[in-house]
C-alpha positions, 0 to 999 in steps of 0.5 A: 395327524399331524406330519413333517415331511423332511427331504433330507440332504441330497447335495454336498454343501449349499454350494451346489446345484439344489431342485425343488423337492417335487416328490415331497410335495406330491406327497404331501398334496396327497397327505392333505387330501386325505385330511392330514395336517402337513408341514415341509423342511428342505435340509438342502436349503438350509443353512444349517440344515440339522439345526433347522430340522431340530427347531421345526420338530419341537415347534410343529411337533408331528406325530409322523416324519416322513424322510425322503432319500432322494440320492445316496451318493453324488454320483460323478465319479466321487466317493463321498456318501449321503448316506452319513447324513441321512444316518444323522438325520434319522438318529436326530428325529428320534432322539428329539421326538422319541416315540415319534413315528419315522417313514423313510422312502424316496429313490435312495432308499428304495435301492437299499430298503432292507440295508438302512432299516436294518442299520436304522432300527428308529425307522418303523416303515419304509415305502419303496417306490411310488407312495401316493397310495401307499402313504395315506393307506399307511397313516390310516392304520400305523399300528396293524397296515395291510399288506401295501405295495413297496411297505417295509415293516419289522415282524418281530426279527423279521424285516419284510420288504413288498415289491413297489408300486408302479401303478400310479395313474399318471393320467389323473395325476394330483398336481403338487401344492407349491404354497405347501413349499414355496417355488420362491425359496428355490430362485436364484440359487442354481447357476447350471440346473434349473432348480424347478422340475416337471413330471410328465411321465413315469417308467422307462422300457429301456433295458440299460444295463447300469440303470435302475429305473425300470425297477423303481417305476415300472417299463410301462409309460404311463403318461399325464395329460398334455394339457395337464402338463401346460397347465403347471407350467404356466401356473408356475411361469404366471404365479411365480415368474419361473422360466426354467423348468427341467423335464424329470422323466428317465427319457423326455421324448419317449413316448413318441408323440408325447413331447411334441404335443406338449411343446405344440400346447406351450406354442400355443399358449405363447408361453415363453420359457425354457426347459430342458431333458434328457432326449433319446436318439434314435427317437429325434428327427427333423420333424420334432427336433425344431419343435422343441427348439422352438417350444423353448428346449435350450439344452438337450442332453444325451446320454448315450454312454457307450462311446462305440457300437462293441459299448453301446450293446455291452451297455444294452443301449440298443442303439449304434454309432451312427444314431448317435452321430444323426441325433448330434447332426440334428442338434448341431443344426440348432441354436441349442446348447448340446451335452453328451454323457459317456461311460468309460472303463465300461466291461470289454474295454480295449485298445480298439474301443478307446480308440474308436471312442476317440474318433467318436468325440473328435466327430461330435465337436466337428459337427457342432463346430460350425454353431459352436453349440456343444456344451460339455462332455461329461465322461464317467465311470459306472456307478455299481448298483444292485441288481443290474447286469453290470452288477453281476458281471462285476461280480463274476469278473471278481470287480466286487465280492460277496461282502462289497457294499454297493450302498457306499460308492463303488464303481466299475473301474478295472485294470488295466484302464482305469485312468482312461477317464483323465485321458478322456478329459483331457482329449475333450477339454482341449476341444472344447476350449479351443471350439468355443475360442473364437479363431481370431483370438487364437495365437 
């Protein structure tokens, strides 16, 4: 069959920091193998992302369009929604190739399956999770699929969502086919994130009460072979100069052992680049912390989110303030640029808490004072998703009611502190301008 696979709009604007579309092209490696005829369209990379999309169904004209949803909103505190222009999205593939048959999936959408298909009759299926199996099974069998793991399907009025997959072997992991989308085409576009990710592992066994990892990818880790891992990295630094990667993993340095034997293989391999992810506390040491150094990490990121113990365990964070101030004295130790994330405004918020969050911030920028290595601060305030703790407390405590509609942007942000993110800023940003400020240059 002939299929275009769509990533479609995840940022606002070409001004903003893109990534390669890496579940797409897994998806589509997957396609090929199966024996399907496969072609991309990255809408975020296009600069006119619906004109481009309208062009490339009436030139390759595919029997199938797989649409990913990657996020549903930009996160960061705004309340603008990329759910418009996935609306917009699907009512254009339908108009131009009505008949065509319309896959929806991706992270977005498997929040939220039964919300968009029923406000998107266009769509005939929809995949929750991982589709790697699932896809190709599907495509065998359009007219009358089995009963696959993540399928949405209309059963009459019916709408039937199964429970996703999250089984995929990720020690047999089909590593994605870049020539089906070129790396090139992402070079030089971001001045922040790297544009070129990597996946060495699936699942996440933290129980963080904003987050919805586990539901989408299972507690289990399941990782990929190390040197499977180094391979695509050298692959993509060899074939196409990329020298920025980013680990995608919820955390990098989980399972312990992992990362370490990844970064010894790139040491081994003398590859020179650089990478980053997101790095658990608790789990980092004086043993590891200069290996990834070394292997070329040049930013870790924490998100600790609780800015004090009371929010740290609200938070289910299952950490304290001093693991969080031992991974910052670590860090501060290296020639690593540093980035921390926080909640604020998050449930029992106080006087005390705030407080105590204060101090907690004044410490971080003292430790990393003497290397002038920290980064940013990034304070947020909770993005309300369904079927979290923080969810149901919002409920209860009357933050949302029965009819909120959490696929549009709605966060945990309740009198009487719900201006304490500016006040947050405020306090950091001074910090931070003054830190990286030489002393002589001050007046």
């Amino acid at each position: 069959m002939r299929v275009l696979m769509v990533q479609t709009p995840s940022v606002e604007g070409l001004s903003r920091e893109r990534v390669y579309p890496i579940g797409i092209v897994t998806l589509a490696t997957h396609l090929k193998e199966a024996g399907h005829e496969v072609e991309l369209l990255d809408m975020n990379i296009e600069a006119d992302s619906f004109g481009s999309l309208k062009e490339k169904l009436l030139d390759y004209r595919p029997e199938v369009v797989g649409l990913s949803l990657r996020n549903i909103d930009p996160l960061a505190n705004k309340t603008s929604s990329l759910v418009p222009p996935f609306v917009a999205t699907v009512r254009l593939v339908a108009a131009f190739l009505p008949g065509v048959w319309i896959v929806a999936g991706g992270t977005g959408f498997s929040l939220f399956p039964r919300r968009l298909m029923e406000e998107l009759p266009q769509i005939q299926y929809g995949l929750v999770g991982e589709a790697e199996t699932s896809f190709p099974a599907l495509l065998a069998s359009l007219d009358n699929p089995p009963e696959l793991k993540g399928l949405c399907r209309r059963k009459g009025e019916k709408l039937l969502v199964n429970p996703p997959s999250a089984e995929y072997d990720m020690a047999r992991y089909a590593v994605p086919r870049r020539e089906l989308l070129s790396p090139r085409l992402y070079q030089g576009l971001n001045n922040y994130v790297p544009a070129m990710g990597i996946e060495t592992k699936r699942g996440c066994r933290l129980n963080c009460a904003y987050c919805v990892y586990p539901r989408l990818q299972g507690k289990k880790l399941r990782c990929r072979q190390t040197a499977g891992v180094v391979d695509e990295i050298e692959f993509l630094h060899k074939e196409y100069g990329i020298k920025d990667f980013h680990f995608n993993d919820p955390v990098v340095n989980l399972p312990h052992g992992h990362l370490e034997d990844i970064c010894r293989e790139i040491l081994r391999r003398k590859l020179r680049i650089r990478w980053s992810g997101f790095f658990r506390e608790d789990h980092l040491d004086e043993g590891n912390i200069f290996l990834f150094e070394e292997a070329g990490c040049n930013c870790f990121s924490f998100s600790p989110d609780g800015l004090c113990d009371q929010s740290l365990r609200v938070l289910g964070k299952n950490l304290c303030e001093d693991d969080v101030l031992k991974a910052a004295g670590l860090a501060a130790r290296t020639d690593v640029v540093t980035m921390y994330h926080f909640m604020v405004n998050v449930p029992g918020e106080n006087a005390e808490t705030i407080r105590k969050g204060l101090s907690l911030l004044d410490r971080l920028y003292e430790l990393h004072s003497v290397k002038i290595n920290l980064g940013t601060v990034v304070l947020n305030n909770i993005r309300i998703l369904p079927g979290t703790p923080v969810a149901e407390r919002a409920r209860r405590e009357g933050v949302i009611g029965p009819e909120t509609d959490l696929l549009y942007p709605v966060y945990y942000n309740p009198p009487p502190y719900e201006t304490l993110r500016y006040r947050l800023e405020t306090h950091h940003l001074h910090r931070n301008v003054f830190m990286w400020l030489k002393s002589g240059e001050l007046p």
